[in-house]
MARVONU-49089 format. One line per field, with one value per residue (C-alpha): residue number from 1; residue in one letter; x, y, z. Coordinates in Angstrom, 1 decimal, decimal comma, padded with zeros to 4 digits, always signed. Example, Ala and Ser with C-alpha at 12.3 -4.5 7.8 and 13.67 -1.06 7.14 Angstrom:
BEGIN
nr: [1:2];
rest: [A:S];
X: [+012,3:+013,7];
Y: [-004,5:-001,1];
Z: [+007,8:+007,1];
//
This chain:
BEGIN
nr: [1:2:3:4:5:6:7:8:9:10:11:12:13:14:15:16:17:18:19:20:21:22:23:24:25:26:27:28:29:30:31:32:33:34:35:36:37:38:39:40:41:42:43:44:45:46:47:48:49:50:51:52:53:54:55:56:57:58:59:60:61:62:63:64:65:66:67:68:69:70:71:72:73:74:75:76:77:78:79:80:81:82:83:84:85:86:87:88:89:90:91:92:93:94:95:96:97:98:99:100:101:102:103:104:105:106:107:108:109:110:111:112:113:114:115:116:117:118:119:120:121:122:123:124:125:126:127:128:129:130:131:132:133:134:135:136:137:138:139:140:141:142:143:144:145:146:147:148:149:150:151:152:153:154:155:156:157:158:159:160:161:162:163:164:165:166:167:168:169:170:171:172:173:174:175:176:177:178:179:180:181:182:183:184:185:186:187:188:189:190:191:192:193:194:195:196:197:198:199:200:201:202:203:204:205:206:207:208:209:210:211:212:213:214:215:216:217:218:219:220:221:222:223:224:225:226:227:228:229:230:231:232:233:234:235:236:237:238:239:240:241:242:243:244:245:246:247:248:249:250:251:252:253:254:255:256:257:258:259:260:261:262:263:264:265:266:267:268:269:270:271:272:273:274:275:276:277:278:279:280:281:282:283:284:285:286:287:288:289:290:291:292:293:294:295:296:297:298:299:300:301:302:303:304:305:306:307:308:309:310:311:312:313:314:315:316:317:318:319:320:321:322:323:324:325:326:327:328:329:330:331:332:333:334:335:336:337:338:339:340:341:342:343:344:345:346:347:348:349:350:351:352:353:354:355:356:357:358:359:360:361:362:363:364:365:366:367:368:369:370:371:372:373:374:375:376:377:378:379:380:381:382:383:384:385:386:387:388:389:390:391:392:393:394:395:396:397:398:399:400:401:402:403:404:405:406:407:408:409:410:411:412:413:414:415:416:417:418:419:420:421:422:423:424:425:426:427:428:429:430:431];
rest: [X:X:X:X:X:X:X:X:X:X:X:X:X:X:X:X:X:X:X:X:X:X:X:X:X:X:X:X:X:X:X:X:X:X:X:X:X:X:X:X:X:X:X:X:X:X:X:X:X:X:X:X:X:X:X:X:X:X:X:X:X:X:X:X:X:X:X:X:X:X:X:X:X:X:X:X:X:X:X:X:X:X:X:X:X:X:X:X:X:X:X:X:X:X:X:X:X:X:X:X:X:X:X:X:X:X:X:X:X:X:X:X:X:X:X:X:X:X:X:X:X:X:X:X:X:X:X:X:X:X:X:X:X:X:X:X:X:X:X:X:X:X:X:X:X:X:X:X:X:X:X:X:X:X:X:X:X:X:X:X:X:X:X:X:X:X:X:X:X:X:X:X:X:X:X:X:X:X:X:X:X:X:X:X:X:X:X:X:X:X:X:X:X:X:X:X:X:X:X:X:X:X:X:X:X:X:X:X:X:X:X:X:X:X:X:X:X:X:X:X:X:X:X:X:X:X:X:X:X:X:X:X:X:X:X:X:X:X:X:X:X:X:X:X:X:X:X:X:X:X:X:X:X:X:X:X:X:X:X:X:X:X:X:X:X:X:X:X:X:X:X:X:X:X:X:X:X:X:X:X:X:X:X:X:X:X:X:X:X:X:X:X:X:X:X:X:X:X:X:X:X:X:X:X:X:X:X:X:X:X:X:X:X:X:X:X:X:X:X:X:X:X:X:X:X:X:X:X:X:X:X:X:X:X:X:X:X:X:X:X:X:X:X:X:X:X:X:X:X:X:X:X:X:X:X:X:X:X:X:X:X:X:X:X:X:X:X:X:X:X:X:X:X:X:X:X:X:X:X:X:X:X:X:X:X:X:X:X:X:X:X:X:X:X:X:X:X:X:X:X:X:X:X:X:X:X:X:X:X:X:X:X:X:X:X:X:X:X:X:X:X:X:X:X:X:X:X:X:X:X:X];
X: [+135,8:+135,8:+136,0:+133,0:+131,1:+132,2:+131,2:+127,9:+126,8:+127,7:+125,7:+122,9:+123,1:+123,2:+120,2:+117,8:+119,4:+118,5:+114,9:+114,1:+112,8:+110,4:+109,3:+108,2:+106,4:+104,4:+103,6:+102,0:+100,0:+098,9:+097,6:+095,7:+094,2:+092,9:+091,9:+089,9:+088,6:+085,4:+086,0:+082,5:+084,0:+086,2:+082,6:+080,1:+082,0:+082,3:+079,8:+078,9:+080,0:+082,0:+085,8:+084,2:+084,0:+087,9:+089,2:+087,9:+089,0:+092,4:+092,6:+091,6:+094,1:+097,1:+097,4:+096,7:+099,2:+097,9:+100,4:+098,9:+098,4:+096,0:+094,7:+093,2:+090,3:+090,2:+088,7:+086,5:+085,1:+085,0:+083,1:+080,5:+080,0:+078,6:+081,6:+082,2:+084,4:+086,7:+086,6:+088,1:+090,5:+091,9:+091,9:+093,8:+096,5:+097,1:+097,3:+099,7:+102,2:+102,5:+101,2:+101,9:+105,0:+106,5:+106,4:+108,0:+110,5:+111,0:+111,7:+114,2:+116,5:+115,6:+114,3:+111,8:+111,1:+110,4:+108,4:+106,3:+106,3:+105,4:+102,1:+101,7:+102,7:+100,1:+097,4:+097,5:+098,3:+095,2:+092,8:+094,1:+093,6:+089,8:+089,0:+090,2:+088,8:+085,3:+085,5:+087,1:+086,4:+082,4:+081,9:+083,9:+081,3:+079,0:+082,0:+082,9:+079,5:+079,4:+081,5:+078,6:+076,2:+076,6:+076,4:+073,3:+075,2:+078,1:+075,1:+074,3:+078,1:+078,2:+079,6:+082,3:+083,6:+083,7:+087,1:+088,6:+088,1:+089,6:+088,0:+086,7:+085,2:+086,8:+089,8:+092,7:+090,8:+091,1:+094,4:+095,8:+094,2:+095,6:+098,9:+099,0:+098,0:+100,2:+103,4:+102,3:+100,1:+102,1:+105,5:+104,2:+102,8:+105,6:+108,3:+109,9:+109,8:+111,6:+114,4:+114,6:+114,6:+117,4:+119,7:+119,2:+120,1:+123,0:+124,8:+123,7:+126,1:+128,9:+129,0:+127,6:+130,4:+129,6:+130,4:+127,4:+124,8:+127,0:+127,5:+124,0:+123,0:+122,2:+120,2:+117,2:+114,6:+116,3:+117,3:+113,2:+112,6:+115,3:+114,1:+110,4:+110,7:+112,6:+110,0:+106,5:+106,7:+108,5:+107,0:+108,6:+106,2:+106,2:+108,5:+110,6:+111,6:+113,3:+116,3:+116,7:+116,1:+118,6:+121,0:+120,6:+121,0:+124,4:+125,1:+123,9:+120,6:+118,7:+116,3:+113,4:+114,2:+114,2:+110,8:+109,5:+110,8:+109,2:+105,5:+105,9:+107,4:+104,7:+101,6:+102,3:+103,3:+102,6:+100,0:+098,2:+097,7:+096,5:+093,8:+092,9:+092,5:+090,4:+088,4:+087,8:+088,3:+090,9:+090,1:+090,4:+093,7:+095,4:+094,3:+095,7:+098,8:+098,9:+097,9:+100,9:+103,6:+102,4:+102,3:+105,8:+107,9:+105,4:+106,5:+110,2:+110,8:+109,4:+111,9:+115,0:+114,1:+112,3:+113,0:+116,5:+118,5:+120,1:+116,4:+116,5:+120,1:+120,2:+121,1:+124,7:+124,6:+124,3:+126,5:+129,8:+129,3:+128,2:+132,1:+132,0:+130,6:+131,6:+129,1:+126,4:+125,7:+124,0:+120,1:+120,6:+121,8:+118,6:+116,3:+117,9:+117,8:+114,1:+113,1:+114,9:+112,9:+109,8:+110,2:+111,5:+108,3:+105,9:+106,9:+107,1:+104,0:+102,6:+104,7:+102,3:+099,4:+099,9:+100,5:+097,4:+095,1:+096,2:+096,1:+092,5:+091,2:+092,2:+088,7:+086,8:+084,1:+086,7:+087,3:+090,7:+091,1:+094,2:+094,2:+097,2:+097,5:+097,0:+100,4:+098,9:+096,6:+094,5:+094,5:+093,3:+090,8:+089,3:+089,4:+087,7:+085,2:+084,5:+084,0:+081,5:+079,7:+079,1:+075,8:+076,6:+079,8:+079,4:+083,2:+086,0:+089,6:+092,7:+096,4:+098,1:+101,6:+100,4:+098,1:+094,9:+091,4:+090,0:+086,3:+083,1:+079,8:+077,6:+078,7:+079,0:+082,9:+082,6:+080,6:+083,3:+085,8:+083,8:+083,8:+087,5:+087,7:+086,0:+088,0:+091,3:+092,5:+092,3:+090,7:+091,1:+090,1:+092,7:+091,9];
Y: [+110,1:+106,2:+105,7:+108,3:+105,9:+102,8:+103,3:+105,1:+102,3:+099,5:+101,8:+102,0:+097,8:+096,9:+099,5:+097,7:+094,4:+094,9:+095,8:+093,6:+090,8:+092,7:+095,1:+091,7:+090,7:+093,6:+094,2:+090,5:+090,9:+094,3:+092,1:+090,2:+093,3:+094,4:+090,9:+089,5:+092,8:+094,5:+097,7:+098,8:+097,6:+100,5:+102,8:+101,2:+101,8:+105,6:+107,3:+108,1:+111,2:+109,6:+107,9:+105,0:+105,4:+107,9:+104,6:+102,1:+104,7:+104,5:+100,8:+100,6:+103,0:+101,7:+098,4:+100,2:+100,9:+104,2:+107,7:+111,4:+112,2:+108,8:+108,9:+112,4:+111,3:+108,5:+109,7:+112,5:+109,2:+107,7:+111,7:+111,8:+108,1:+109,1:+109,0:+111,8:+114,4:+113,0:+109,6:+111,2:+113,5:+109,9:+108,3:+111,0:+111,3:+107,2:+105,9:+107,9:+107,3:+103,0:+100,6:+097,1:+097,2:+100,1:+098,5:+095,4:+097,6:+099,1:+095,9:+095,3:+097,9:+099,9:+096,5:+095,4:+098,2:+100,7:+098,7:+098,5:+102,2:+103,6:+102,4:+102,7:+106,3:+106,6:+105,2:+107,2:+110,2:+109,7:+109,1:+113,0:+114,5:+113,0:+114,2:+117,2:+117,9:+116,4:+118,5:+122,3:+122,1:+121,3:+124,3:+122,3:+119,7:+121,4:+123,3:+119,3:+118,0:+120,1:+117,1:+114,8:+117,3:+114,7:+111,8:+110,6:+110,6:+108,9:+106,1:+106,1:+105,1:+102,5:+100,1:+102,1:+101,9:+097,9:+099,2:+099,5:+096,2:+093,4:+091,9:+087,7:+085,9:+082,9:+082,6:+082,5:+084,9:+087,3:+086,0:+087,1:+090,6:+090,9:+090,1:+092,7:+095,4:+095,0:+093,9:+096,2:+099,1:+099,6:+099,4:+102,3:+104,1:+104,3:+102,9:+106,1:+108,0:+104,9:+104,9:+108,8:+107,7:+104,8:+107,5:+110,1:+108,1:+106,3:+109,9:+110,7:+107,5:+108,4:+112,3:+113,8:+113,5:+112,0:+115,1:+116,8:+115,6:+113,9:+116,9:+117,9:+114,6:+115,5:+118,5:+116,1:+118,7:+120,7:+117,3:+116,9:+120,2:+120,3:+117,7:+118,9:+122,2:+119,8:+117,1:+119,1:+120,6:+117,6:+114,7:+111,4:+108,3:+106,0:+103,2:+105,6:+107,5:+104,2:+104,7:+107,9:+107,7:+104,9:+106,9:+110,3:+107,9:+106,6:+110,0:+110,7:+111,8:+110,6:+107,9:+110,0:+112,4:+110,1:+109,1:+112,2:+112,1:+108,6:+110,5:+113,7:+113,2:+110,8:+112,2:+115,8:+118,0:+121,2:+119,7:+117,6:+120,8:+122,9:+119,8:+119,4:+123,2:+123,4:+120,0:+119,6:+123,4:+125,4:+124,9:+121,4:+121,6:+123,3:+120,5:+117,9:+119,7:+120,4:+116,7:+115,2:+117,9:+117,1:+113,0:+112,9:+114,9:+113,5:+109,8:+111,2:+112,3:+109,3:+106,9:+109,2:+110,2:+106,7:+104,2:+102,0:+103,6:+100,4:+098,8:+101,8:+101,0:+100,9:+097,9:+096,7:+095,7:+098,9:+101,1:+099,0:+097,6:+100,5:+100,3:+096,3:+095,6:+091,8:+091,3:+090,4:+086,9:+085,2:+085,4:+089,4:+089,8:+087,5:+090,1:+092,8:+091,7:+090,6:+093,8:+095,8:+094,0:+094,1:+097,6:+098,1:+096,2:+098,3:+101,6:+100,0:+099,0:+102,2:+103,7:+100,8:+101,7:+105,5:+104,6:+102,5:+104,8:+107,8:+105,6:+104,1:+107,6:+109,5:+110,3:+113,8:+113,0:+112,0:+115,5:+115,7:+117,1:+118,0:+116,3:+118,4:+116,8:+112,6:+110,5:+106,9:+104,6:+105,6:+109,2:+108,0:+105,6:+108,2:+110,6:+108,4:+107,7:+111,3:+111,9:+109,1:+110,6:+113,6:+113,4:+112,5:+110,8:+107,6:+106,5:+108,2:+106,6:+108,2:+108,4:+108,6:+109,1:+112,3:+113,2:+113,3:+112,2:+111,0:+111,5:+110,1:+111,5:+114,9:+116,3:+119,9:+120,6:+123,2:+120,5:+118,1:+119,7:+121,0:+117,5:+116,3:+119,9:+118,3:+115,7:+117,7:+117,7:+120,3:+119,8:+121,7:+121,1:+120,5:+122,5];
Z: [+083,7:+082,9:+087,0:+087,3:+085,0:+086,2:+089,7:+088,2:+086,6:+089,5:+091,8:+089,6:+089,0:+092,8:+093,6:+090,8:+091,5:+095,3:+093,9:+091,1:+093,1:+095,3:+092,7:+090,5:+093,6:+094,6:+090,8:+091,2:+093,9:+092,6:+089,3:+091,8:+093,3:+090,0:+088,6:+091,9:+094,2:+093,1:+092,2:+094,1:+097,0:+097,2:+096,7:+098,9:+102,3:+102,0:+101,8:+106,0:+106,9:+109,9:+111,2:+110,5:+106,6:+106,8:+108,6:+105,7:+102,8:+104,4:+104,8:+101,3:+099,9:+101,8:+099,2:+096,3:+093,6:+092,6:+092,3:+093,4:+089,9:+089,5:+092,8:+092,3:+089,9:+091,3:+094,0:+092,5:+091,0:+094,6:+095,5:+093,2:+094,3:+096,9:+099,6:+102,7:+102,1:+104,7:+103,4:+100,4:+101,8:+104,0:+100,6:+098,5:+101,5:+102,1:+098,5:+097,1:+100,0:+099,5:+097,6:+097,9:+095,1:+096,8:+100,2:+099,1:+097,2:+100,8:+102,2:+100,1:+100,3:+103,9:+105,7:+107,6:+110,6:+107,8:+105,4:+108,6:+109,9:+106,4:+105,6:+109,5:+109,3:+105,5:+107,9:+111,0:+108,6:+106,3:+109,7:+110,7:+107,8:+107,2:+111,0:+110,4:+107,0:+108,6:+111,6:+110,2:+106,2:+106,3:+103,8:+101,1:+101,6:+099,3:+096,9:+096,6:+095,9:+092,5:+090,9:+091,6:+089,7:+086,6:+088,5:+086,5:+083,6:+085,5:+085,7:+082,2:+081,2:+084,1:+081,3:+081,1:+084,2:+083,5:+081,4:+084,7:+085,6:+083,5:+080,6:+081,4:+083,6:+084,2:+086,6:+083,9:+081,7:+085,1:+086,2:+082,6:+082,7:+086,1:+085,3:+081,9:+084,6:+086,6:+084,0:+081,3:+082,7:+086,0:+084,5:+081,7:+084,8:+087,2:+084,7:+084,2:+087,9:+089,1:+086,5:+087,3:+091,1:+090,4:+088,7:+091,2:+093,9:+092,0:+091,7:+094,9:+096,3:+094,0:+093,4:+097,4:+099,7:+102,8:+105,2:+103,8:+105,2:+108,2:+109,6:+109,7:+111,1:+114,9:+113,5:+112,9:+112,8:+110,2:+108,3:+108,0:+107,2:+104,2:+102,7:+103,6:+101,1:+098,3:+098,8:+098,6:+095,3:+093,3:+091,7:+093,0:+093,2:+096,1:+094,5:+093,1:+096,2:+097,6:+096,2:+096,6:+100,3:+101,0:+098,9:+101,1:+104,3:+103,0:+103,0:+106,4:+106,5:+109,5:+109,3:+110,2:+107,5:+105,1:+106,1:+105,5:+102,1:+101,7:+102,7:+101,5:+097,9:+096,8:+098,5:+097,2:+094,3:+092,9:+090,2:+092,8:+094,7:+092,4:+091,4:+095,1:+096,2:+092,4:+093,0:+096,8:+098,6:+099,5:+103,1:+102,2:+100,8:+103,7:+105,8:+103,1:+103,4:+106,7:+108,0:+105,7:+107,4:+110,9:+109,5:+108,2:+110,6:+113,6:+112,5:+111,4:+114,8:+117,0:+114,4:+115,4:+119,3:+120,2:+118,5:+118,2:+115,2:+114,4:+112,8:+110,4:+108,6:+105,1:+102,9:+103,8:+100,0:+098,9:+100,6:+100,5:+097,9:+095,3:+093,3:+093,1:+090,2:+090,8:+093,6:+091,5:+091,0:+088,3:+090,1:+090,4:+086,5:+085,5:+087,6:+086,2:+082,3:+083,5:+084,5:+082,1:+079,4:+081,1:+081,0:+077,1:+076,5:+078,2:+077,1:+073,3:+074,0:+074,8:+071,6:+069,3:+070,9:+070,3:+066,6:+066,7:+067,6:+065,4:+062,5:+063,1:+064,2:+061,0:+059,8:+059,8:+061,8:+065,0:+067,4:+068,8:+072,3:+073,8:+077,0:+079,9:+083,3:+082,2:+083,9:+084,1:+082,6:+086,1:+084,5:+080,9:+082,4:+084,6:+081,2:+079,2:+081,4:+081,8:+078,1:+077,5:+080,5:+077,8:+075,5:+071,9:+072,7:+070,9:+071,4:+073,3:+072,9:+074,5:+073,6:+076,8:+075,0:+073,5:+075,5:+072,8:+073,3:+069,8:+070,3:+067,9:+067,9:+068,2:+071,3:+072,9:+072,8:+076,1:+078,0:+077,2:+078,4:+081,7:+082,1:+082,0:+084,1:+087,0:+087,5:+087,5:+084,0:+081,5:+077,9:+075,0:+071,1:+068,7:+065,3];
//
């Protein structure tokens, strides 16, 4: 039992030692996404009903740090807008998949050749899927456009959506905001599904024997396919897949499988779909799906059939190494007690703000909505915004811990929750 645990844990150190650096540098230049881009340029650019504007929204998407179950609203914000159907549908499918933390995290344990063919893959996989949803799903067009029936009062709260961007206007005031998001906000937001990656793939290298999935390895098709029906339904988030990915290749998996896991385990889950088919069409949602299948085992194949196999070898660090506890050095134990409190931090922080907010919202005249669906500080921006779209609402606040929207003023409680309804989420009073 003490070996089990021994080797457990060294797995698990060299995995987030491997990571820790890149991870810190994709979370800063994510800050400096949030703290220096417009937010309206990711609105002004989408809105003809052409490639031209499916091309931009996937170009725009790629960088973004943004999971399926943020990227959802976000882009029934991006709908009501004013942005094509297709642009939306090429956004949804891209920006869920990387991210410029996950593809740094990429780098660093898979290498360069995939941290190249992924967003590569997102891209080309996002331009299908807007074609097709512009060419075969026009009568979701119109089921689509009922989002935007509010849109006047999504220009009333304009000041609102200035909560998404940070607070200041000078360069350190900006710089500081930026680097909260992305140290604070981020880690809260995919915190959790990349510890829950790190310790899946850490029992993965020490518990799966390696004739498993060795002797399945010249079945590629059925490699994809496998991990296809695990991937689809689960919740995995784009950083968080990583290890999991390089662990399952240790094992034998095939490169181009575990590119499909990479694609399909971020840009889909059973949640996301049943927001997408509810929010943008049915028809619309069997193209999503059906663009990211061909996308992932399209790109899986080409990686194992055409391309050298020796660019897409995992980490000789990992691998070799996962029992040898005494190959960190001093550098990767200051990363990892970095990160680790980095992380402690944020979810404490999210813990004080929880307690916050029940404690300065305690009086009668505050309504208290249940809020189901909310994963990320995405999710409770979009939510928020939502509410203060709805007349009466003087002040909404949310508590993304428990999932409660503390709301002030004289509003109608069914139009309120119609309006967290239309961007995915589900609404209910609390007595």
């Amino acid at each position: 039992m003490w070996t089990f645990i021994e080797h457990y844990g060294n797995a698990l150190l060299l995995m987030l030692a491997e990571m820790a650096p890149y991870l810190f540098l994709g979370f800063f230049f994510a800050g400096l996404l949030r703290a220096f881009v417009p937010k309206g340029i990711y609105r002004r650019h989408l809105s003809p009903r052409n490639m031209k504007s499916v091309v931009k929204a996937a170009a725009l998407g790629i960088p973004l740090p943004l999971c399926s179950c943020g990227v959802i609203p976000t882009s029934v914000g991006l709908r009501r807008e004013g942005a094509s159907h297709g642009a939306c549908t090429s956004f949804l499918i891209a920006t869920p998949q990387t991210g410029v933390d996950s593809i740094t995290a990429t780098f660093s344990l898979m290498g360069l050749p995939f941290a190249i063919v992924r967003p590569v893959a997102a891209l080309f996989t996002a331009l299908f899927g807007g074609w097709l949803v512009n060419r075969y799903a026009k009568e979701d067009e119109a089921f689509s456009a009922e989002a935007s029936i509010h849109h006047e009062e999504d220009e009333k709260c304009d000041h609102d959506c200035k909560n998404e961007e940070p607070v200041g206007n000078t360069f350190l005031e900006k710089f500081w905001n930026g680097m909260h998001y992305a140290f604070v906000e981020m880690l809260q937001d995919v915190g959790k599904w990349l510890l829950v990656g790190l310790l899946i793939a850490a029992l993965i290298t020490v518990v799966v024997p390696n004739e498993w999935l060795a002797a399945l390895h010249e079945y590629k098709l059925l490699n994809m396919l496998i991990v296809l029906a695990v991937a689809v339904p689960m919740y995995v988030c784009a950083t968080g897949s990583i290890p999991i990915a390089v662990s399952l290749m240790a094992k034998g998996l095939t490169p181009g499988a575990a590119l499909v896991l990479l694609m399909a385990g971020p840009a889909v889950n059973s949640a996301s779909m049943l927001v997408i088919g509810k929010v943008f069409g049915k028809h619309t949602l069997k193209l999503y799906l059906l663009s990211i299948i061909i996308g992932a085992v399209g790109f899986g194949l080409c990686i194992d059939y055409l391309l050298p196999q020796n660019w897409f070898q995992v980490n000789s660090v990992i691998v070799p190494s996962a029992h040898c506890g005494q190959c960190l050095g001093l550098w990767q134990w200051l990363w990892i007690v970095l990160f680790v409190g980095l992380l402690v931090n944020a979810f404490f922080a999210r813990m004080l703000d929880s307690r916050k907010l029940k404690q300065r919202h305690t009086e009668q005249y505050v309504c208290q909505y249940k809020v189901e669906g909310m994963a990320c500080n995405h999710c409770k921006a979009n939510v928020e915004k939502a509410i203060s779209g709805v007349p009466g609402v003087e002040m909404v606040e949310v508590d993304l811990a428990k999932g409660i929207a503390y709301v002030r003023g004289r509003h109608d409680a069914a139009m309120l929750v119609e309006a967290v309804g239309n961007i995915g989420f589900e609404a209910s009073p609390l007595s």
